[in-house]
C-alpha positions as CSV (number, residue, x, y, z in Angstrom):
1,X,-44.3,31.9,7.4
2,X,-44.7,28.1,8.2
3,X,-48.3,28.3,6.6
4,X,-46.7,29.7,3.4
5,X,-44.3,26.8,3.5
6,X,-47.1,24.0,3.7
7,X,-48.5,26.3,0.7
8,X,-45.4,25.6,-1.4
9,X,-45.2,22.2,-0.3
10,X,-48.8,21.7,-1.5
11,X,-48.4,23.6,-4.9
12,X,-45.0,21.3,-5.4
13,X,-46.8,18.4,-5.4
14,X,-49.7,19.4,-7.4
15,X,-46.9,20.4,-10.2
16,X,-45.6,16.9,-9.7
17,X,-49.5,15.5,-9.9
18,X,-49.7,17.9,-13.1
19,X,-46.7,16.6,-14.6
20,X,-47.7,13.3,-14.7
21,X,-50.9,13.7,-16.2
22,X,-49.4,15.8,-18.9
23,X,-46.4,13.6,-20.3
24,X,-49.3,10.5,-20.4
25,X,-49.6,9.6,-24.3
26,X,-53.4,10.0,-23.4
27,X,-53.7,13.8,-21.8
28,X,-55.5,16.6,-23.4
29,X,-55.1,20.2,-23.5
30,X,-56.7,20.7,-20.6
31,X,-54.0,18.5,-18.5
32,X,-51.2,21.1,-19.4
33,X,-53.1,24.1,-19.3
34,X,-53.7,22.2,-15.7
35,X,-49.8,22.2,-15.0
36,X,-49.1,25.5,-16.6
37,X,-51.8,26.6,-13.7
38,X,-50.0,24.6,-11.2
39,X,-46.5,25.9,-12.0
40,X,-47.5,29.5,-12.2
41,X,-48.8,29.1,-8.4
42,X,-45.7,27.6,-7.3
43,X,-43.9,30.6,-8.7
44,X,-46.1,32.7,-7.2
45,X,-45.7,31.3,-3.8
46,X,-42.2,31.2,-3.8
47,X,-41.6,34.8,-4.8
48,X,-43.8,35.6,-2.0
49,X,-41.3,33.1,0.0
50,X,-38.4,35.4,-0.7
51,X,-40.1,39.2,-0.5
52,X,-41.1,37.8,3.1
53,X,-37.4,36.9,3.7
54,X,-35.8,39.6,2.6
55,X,-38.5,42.2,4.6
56,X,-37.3,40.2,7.5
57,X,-33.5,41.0,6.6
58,X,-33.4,44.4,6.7
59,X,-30.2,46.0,6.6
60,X,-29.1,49.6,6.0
61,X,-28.3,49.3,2.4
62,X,-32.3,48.5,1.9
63,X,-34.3,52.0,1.3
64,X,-38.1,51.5,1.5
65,X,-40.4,53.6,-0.8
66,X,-43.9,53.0,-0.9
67,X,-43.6,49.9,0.7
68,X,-40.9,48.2,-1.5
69,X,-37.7,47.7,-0.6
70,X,-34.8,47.8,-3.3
71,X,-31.0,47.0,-2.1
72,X,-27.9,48.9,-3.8
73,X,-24.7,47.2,-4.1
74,X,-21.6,49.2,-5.1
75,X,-19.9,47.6,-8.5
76,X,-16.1,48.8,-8.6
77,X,-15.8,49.8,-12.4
78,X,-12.1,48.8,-13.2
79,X,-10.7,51.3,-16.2
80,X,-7.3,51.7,-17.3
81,X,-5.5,54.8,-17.6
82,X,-6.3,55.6,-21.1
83,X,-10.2,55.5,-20.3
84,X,-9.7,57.7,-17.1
85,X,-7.6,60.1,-19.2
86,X,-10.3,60.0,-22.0
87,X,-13.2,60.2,-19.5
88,X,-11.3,63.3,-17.9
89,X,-11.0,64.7,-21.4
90,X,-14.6,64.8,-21.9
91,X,-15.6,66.4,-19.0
92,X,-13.5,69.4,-19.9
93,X,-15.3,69.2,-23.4
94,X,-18.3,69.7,-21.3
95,X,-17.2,72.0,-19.0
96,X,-19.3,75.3,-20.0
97,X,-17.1,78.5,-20.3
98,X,-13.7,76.6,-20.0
99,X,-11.1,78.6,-21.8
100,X,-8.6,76.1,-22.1
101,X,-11.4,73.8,-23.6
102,X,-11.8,76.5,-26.4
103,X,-7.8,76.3,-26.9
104,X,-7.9,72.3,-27.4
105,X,-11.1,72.1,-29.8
106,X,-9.3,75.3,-32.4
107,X,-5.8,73.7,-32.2
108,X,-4.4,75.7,-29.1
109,X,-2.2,78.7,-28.7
């Protein structure tokens, strides 16, 4: 892990090295291709930084499948009672062999 840092730390300063060469009013092509490089390593490194950390975090909400791990968080969907009715309404559309959903689609008895 601390090798990965001094990585980072290494690839930051190349950026920063990069940088400079490509904002002179003399550099050429190559110096951004040169930072584009540099940047993309950093990037790189750093995502590598946080798949590490959260492999080390793991919690019961994380579900590994072939070697990845993917968290689920519950989102709280807030409707009002107009949706909830309509939503209910639908699933009786849907509802195979519902009699009363026959009733309500030919104008009901």
């Amino acid at each position: 892990m601390n090798e990965l840092k001094d990585e980072i730390e290494a690839a930051r300063e190349k950026v920063a090295y990069c940088r400079i060469r490509a904002e002179r009013p003399s550099s050429r092509l190559e110096d951004e291709f040169a930072l584009e490089k540099a940047r993309t390593r950093l990037l790189t490194l750093e995502l590598r930084l946080l798949k590490l950390g959260q492999g080390q975090r793991a919690g019961g909400n994380q579900i590994a499948s072939e070697g990845k791990q993917i968290r689920t968080k519950h989102v709280q969907k807030v409707s009002t009672a107009r949706e909830r009715a309509e939503a209910a309404f639908g699933s009786l559309q849907r509802a195979p062999g519902s009699k009363q959903t026959a009733r309500v689609l030919k104008g009901g008895d």
